[in-house]
C-alpha positions as CSV (number, residue, x, y, z in Angstrom):
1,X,-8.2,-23.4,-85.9
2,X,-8.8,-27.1,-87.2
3,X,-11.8,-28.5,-88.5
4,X,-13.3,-31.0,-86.0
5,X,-16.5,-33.1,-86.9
6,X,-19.8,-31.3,-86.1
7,X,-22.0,-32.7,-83.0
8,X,-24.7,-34.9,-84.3
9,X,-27.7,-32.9,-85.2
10,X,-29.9,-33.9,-82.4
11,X,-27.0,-32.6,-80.0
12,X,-27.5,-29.4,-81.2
13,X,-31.0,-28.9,-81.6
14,X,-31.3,-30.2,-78.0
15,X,-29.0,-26.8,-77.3
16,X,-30.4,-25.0,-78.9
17,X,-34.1,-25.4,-77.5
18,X,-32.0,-25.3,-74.1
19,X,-30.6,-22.2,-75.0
20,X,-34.2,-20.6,-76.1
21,X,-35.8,-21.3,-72.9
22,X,-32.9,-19.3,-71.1
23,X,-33.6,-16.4,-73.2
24,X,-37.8,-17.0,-73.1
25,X,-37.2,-17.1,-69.7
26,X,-34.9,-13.6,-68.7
27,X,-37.4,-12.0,-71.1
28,X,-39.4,-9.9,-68.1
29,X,-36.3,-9.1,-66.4
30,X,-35.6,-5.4,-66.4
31,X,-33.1,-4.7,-63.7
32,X,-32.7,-0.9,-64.6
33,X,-36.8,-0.4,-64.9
34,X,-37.1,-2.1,-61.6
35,X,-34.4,-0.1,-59.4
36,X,-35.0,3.3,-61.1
37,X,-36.3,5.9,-59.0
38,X,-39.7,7.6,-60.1
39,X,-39.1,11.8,-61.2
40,X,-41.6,12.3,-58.2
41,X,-38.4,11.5,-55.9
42,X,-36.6,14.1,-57.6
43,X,-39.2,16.7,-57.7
44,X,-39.4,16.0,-54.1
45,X,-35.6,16.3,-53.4
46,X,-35.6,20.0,-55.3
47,X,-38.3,21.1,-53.8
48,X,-36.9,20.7,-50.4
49,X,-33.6,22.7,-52.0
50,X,-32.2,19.3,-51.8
51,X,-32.1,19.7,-47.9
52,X,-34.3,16.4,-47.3
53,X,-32.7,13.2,-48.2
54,X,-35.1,11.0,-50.8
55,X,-38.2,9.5,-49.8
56,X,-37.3,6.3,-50.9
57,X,-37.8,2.8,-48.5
58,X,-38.8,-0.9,-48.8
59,X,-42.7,0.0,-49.1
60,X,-41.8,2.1,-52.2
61,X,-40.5,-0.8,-54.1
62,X,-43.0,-3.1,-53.1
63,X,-46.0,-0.7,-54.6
64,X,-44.0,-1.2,-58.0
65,X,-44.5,-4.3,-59.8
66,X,-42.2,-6.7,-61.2
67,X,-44.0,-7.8,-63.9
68,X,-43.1,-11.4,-62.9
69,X,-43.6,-14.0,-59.8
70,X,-40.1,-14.1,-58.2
71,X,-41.3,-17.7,-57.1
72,X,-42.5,-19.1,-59.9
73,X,-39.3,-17.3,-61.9
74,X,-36.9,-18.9,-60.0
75,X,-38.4,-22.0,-60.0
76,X,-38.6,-21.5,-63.9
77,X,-35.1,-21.3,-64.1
78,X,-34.1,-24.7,-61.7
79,X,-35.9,-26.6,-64.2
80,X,-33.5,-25.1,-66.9
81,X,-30.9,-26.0,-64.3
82,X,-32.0,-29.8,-63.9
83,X,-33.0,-30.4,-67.7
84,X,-29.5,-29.3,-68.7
85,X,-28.2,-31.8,-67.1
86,X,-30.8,-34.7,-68.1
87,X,-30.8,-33.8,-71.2
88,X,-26.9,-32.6,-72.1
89,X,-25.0,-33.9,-68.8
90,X,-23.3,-32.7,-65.8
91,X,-19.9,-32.2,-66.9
92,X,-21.1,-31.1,-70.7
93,X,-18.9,-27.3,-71.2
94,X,-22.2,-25.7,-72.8
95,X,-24.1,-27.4,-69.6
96,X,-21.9,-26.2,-67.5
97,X,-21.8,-22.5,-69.1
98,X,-25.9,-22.4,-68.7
99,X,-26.6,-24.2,-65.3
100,X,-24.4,-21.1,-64.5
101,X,-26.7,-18.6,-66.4
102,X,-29.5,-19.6,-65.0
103,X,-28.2,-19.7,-61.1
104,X,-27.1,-16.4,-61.9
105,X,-30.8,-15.1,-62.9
106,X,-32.2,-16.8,-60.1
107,X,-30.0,-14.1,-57.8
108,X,-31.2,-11.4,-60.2
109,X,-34.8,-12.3,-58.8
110,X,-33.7,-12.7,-55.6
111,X,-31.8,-9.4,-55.6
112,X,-34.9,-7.3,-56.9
113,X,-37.0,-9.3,-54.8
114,X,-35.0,-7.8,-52.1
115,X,-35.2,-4.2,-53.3
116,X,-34.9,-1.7,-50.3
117,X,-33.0,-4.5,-48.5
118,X,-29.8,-4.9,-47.4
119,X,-30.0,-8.4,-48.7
120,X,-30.1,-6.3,-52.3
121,X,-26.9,-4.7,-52.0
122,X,-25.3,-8.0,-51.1
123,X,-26.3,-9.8,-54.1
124,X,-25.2,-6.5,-56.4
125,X,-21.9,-6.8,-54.5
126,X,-22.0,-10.8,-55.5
127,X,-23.5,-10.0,-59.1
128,X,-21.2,-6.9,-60.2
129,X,-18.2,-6.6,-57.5
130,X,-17.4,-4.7,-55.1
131,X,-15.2,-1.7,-54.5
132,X,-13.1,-3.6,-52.3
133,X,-12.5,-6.4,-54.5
134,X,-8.7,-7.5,-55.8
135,X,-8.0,-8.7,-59.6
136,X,-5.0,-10.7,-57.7
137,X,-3.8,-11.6,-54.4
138,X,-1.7,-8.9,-53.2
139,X,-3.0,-6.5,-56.3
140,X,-4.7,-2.8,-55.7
141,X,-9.0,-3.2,-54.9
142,X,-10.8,-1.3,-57.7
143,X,-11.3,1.2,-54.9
144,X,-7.1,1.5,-55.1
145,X,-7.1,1.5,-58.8
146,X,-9.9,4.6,-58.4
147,X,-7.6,7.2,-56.4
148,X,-4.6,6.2,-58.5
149,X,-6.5,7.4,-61.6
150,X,-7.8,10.2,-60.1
151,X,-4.8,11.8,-58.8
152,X,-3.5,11.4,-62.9
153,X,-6.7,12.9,-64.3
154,X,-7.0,15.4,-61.7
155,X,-4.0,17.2,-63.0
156,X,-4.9,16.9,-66.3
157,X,-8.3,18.3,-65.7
158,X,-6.3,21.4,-64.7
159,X,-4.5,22.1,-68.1
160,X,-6.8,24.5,-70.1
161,X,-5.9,23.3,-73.3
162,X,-7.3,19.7,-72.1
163,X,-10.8,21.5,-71.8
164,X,-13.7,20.0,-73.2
165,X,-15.7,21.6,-75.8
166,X,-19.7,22.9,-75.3
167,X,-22.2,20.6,-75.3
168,X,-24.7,22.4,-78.2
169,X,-25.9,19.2,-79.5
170,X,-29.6,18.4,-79.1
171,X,-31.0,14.9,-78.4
172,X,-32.4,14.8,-81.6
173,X,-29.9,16.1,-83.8
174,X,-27.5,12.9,-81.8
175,X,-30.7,11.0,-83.0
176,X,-29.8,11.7,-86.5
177,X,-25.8,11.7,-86.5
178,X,-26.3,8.0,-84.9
179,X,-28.8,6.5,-86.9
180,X,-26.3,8.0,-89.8
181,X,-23.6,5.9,-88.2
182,X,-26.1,2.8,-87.3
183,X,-26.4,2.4,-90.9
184,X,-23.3,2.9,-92.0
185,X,-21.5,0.5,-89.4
186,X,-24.7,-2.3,-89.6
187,X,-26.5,-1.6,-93.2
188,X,-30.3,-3.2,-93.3
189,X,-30.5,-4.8,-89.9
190,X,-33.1,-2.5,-88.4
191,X,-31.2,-1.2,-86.0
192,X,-31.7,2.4,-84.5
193,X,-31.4,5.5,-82.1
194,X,-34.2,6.8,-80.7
195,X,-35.3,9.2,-78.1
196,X,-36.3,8.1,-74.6
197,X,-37.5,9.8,-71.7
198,X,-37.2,6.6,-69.4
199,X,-33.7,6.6,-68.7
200,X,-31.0,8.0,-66.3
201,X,-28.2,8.2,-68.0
202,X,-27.4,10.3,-71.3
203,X,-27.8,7.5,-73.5
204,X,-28.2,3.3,-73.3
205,X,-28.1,0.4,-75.5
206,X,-31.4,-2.0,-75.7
207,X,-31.5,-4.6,-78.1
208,X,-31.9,-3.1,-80.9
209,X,-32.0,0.4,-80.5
210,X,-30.1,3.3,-78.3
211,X,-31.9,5.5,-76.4
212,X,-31.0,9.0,-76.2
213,X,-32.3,11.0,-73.3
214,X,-34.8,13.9,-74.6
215,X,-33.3,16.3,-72.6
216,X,-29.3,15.8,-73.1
217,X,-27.1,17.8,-74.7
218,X,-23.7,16.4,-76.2
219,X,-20.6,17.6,-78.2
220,X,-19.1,15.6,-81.0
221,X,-16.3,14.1,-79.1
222,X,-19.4,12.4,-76.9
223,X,-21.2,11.5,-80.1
224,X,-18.0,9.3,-80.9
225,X,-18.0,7.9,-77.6
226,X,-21.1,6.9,-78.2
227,X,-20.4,5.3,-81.4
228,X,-17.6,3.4,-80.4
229,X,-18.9,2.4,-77.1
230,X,-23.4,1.5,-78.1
231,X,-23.2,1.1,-81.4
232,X,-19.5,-0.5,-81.5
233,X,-19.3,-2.9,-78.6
234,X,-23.1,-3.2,-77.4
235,X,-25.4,-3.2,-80.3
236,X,-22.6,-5.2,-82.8
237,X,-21.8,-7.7,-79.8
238,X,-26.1,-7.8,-79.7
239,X,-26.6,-9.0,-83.2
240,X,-23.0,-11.3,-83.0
241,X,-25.2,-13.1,-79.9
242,X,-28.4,-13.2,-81.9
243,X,-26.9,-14.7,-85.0
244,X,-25.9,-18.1,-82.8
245,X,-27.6,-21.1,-84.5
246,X,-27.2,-22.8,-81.5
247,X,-26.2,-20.8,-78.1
248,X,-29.1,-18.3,-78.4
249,X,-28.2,-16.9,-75.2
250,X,-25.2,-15.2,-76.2
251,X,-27.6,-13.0,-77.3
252,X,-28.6,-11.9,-73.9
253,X,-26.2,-11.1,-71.3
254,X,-26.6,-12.0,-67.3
255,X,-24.9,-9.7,-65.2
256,X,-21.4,-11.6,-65.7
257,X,-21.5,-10.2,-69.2
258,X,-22.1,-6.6,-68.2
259,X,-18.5,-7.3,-66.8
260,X,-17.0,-7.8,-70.4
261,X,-19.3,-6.2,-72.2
262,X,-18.3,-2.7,-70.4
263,X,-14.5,-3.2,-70.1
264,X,-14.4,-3.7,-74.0
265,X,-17.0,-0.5,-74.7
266,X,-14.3,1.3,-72.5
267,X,-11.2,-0.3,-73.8
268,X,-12.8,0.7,-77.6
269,X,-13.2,4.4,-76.6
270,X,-9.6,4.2,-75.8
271,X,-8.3,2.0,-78.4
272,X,-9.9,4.4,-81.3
273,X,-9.1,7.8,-79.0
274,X,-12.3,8.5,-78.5
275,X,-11.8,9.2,-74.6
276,X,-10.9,11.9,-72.6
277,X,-9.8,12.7,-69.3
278,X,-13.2,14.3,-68.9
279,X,-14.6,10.7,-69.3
280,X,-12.4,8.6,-67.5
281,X,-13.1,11.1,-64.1
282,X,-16.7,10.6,-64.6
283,X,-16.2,6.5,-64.7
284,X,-13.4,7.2,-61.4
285,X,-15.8,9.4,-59.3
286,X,-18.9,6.5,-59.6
287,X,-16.2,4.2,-58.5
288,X,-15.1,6.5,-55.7
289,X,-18.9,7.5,-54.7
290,X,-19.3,3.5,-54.7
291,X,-16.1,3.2,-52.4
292,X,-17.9,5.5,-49.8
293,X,-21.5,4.0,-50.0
294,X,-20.1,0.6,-49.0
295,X,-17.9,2.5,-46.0
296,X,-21.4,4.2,-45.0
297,X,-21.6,7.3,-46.8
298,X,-25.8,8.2,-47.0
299,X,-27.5,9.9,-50.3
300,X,-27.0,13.5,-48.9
301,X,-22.8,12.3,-48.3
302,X,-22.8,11.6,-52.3
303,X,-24.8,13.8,-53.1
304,X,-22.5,16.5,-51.6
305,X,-19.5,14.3,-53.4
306,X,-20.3,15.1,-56.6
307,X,-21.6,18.5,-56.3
308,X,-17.5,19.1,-54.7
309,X,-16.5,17.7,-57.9
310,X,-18.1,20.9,-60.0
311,X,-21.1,19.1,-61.0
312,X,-24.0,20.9,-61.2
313,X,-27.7,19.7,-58.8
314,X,-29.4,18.0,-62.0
315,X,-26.3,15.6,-62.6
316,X,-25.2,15.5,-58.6
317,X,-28.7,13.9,-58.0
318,X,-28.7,11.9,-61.3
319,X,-25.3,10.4,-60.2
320,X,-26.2,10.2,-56.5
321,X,-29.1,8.3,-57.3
322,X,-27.7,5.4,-59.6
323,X,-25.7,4.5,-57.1
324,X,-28.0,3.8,-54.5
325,X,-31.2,2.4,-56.8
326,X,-32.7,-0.6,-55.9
327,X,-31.7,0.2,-52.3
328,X,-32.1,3.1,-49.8
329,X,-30.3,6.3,-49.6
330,X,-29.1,5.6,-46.4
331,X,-28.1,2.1,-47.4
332,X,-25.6,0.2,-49.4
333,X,-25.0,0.6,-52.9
334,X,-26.1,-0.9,-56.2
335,X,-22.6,-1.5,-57.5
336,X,-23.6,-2.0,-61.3
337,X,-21.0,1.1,-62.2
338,X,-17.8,-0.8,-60.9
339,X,-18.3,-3.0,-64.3
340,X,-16.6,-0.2,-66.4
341,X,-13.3,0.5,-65.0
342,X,-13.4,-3.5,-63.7
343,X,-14.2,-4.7,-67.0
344,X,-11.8,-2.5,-68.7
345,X,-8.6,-4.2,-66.4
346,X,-10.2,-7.8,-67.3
347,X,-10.8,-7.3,-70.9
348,X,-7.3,-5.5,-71.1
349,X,-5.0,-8.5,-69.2
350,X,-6.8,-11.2,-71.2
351,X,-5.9,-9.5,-74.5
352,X,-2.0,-9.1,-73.7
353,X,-2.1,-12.2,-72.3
354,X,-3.7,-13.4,-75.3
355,X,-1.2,-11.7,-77.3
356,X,2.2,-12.9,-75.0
357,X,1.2,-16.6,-75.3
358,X,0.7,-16.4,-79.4
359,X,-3.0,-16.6,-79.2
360,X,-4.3,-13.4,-80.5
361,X,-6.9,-15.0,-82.4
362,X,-9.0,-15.5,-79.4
363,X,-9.4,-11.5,-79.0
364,X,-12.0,-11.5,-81.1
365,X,-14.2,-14.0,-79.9
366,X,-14.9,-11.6,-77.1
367,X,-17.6,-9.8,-80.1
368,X,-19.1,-13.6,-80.5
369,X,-22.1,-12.0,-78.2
370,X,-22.9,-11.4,-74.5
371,X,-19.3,-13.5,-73.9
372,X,-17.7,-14.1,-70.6
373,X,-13.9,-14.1,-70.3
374,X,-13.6,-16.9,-67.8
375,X,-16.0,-18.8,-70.5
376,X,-13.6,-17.9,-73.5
377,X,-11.1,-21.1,-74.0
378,X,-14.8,-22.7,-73.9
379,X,-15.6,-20.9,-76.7
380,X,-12.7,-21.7,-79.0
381,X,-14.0,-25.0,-78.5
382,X,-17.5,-24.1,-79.7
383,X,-16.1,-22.2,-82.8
384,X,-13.8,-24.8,-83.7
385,X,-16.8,-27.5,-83.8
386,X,-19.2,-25.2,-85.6
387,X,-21.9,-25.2,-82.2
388,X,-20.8,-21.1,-81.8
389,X,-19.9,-19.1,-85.2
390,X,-17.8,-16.5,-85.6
391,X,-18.7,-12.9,-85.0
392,X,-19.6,-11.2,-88.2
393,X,-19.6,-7.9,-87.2
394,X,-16.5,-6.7,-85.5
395,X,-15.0,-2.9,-84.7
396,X,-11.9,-2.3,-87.2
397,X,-9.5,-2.3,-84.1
398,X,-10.2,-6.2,-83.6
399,X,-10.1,-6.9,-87.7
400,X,-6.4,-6.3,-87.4
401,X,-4.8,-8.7,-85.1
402,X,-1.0,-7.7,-86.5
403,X,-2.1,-4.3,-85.1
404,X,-3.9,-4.9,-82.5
405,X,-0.6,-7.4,-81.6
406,X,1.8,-5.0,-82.2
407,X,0.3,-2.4,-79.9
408,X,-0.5,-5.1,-77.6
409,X,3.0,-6.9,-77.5
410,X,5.2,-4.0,-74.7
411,X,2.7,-4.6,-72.9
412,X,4.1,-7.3,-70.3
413,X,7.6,-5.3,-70.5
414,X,6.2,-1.9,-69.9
415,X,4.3,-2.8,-66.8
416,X,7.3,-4.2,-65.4
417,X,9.1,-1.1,-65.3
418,X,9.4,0.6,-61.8
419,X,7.4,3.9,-62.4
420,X,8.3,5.6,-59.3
421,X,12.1,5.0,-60.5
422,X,11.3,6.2,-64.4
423,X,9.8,9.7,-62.2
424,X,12.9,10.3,-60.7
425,X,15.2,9.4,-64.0
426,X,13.1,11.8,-65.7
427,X,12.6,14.8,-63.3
428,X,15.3,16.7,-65.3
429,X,13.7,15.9,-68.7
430,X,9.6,16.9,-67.7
């Protein structure tokens, strides 16, 4: 890229103090803390030999503090809004980039101000997609791409030699394998794993840290998800974002950034092998029990989903129950878990496109921090000048662009190819 002269000094330190409110201001933000469902609600749900659908409405969000004024956050964040543009100007690409932020944590607040709503799941649907949305006119919605997928993996799931190994792993031995690879991928930063009895899911990135679930159980080939998918993506992309001179908030990401941030942790567990049809089915059936909240399906319908699919009550319930947090169990869904397999298809078509216009240079950007794609010829902009620096710390896969290009490159060609046509030429073959 060529060397262009560097905004004037007081340019950027006027971004830069912009940037720093944004961040000051998300600070008490915790979507996950504020949508999660208490363990009394699941004690509840066992007890009645999960016969009785969760006790779970409006008045039990309201008795569980934000930790903020929704008012007075909102209104925090229009005066962001309007002293982006006094100060850097309407049309200005950074102002532009966080006049967007900030609109987009004032539906945050709005959407857990609305928890038990319907008014919730409509701003989730706005925030993170929906199941019914299209990547292009005329293309498959993501609830489409789901039952393509899963008819694939479901014969694959079949083949006994595609079975996956125990889980014999304890949360703290993961604890120690991670903080082994912590340090190895990000030496003296202070980052760690740790374990955590606060969260849903197996394990989750914070800033500086992943939290391992005290009472989850892995295998090795999860361990390396893990690696490439936290550690990897979300806690390298963490300190890429908090090493900005200037654009502090690419060190935190609005919900926009879940978007990317997902669809390259996926794309990475792929890229390095890492994944399994084991996974990808997990990621498909949130999508599919997604699909059928939005149609109506209740708690007790998804619930009963998942326990079909051979899951077992603890991890029927734990599923059942992300997707309809924040909301009701006999209303719409949170749609948070459509950011994987959505991510992955938008992360994916940027980087061949990347690579089929010559411009493979712009792949990695995507690790500068919490990065948007539609933000990214932005970006190059920003490098370029010197107001957004390169990311330091990126995954091998994205260190070798003639690689990463090469693999990249049949891309385009491949997917033109008429795949029911290739079935029948090769019926005599498979």
């Amino acid at each position: 890229m060529t060397e262009k002269i560097a905004k004037p000094s007081t340019y950027l330190i006027e971004v830069k103090t912009l940037s720093d409110r944004i961040v000051k201001a998300q600070q008490p933000i915790r979507i996950l803390d504020a949508i999660k469902w208490d363990d009394r609600i699941k004690q509840e749900f066992f007890a009645s030999k999960c016969k009785k659908i969760p006790a779970v409405s409006t008045a039990y969000y309201q008795s569980r503090c934000l930790g903020f004024d929704p008012v007075e956050k909102k209104h925090e964040f229009y005066q962001i809004e309007r002293d982006l543009v006094r100060k850097l100007g309407q049309l200005n690409p950074l102002s532009v980039i966080m006049r967007r932020i900030c609109r987009e944590y004032q539906d945050v607040v709005c959407m857990l101000d609305a928890r038990g709503t319907p008014t919730f799941s409509n701003i989730s649907q706005e925030l993170y997609g929906s199941a019914q949305d299209v990547f292009h006119v005329g293309d498959p919605t993501i609830a489409n791409l789901g039952s393509m997928m899963e008819e694939t993996l479901s014969q694959l799931l079949e083949l006994d030699f595609l079975t996956e190994e125990a889980k014999t792993i304890t949360a703290q031995e993961a604890v120690t394998i991670l903080n082994e690879k912590i340090e190895e991928a990000f030496p003296g930063e202070g980052l760690r794993a740790m374990i955590s009895d606060g969260i849903i899911a197996d394990a989750a990135a914070g800033t500086d840290y992943i939290k391992i679930r005290s009472d989850a159980l892995f295998n090795k080939r999860d361990l390396r998800v893990l690696e490439v998918h936290e550690i990897g993506v979300h806690l390298g992309t963490t300190l890429n974002g908090l090493a900005q001179p200037y654009c502090t908030f690419l060190g935190k990401g609005p919900p926009s950034a879940t978007v990317t941030q997902e669809g390259l942790a996926v794309l990475m567990e792929i890229l390095t092998f890492s994944s399994t049809p084991h996974r990808l089915m997990r990621l498909i059936n949130r999508v599919r029990a997604i699909t059928l909240a939005e149609e109506g399906a209740d708690f007790m319908d998804i619930f009963t989903f998942f326990r079909d699919k051979g899951l077992d009550q603890e991890e029927s319930f734990t599923l059942s129950s992300r997707v309809f947090r924040g909301s009701t169990p006999d209303g719409m869904p949170f749609t948070k878990d459509l950011t994987y397999i959505k991510g992955f298809v938008l992360t994916y078509n940027f980087m061949r496109l990347a690579v089929s216009k010559g411009k493979p240079d712009r792949i990695p950007l995507l690790f500068c921090g919490k990065t948007m794609i539609e933000d990214m010829k932005i970006l190059v902009d920003l490098v370029d000048e010197g107001t957004v620096i390169a990311p330091r710390f990126l995954p091998a896969q994205f260190q070798d662009l003639m690689g990463l290009s090469a693999w990249l490159s049949f891309s385009r060609f491949m997917t033109s190819l008429n795949f029911r046509q290739l079935e029948q030429d090769y019926a005599n073959i498979l």
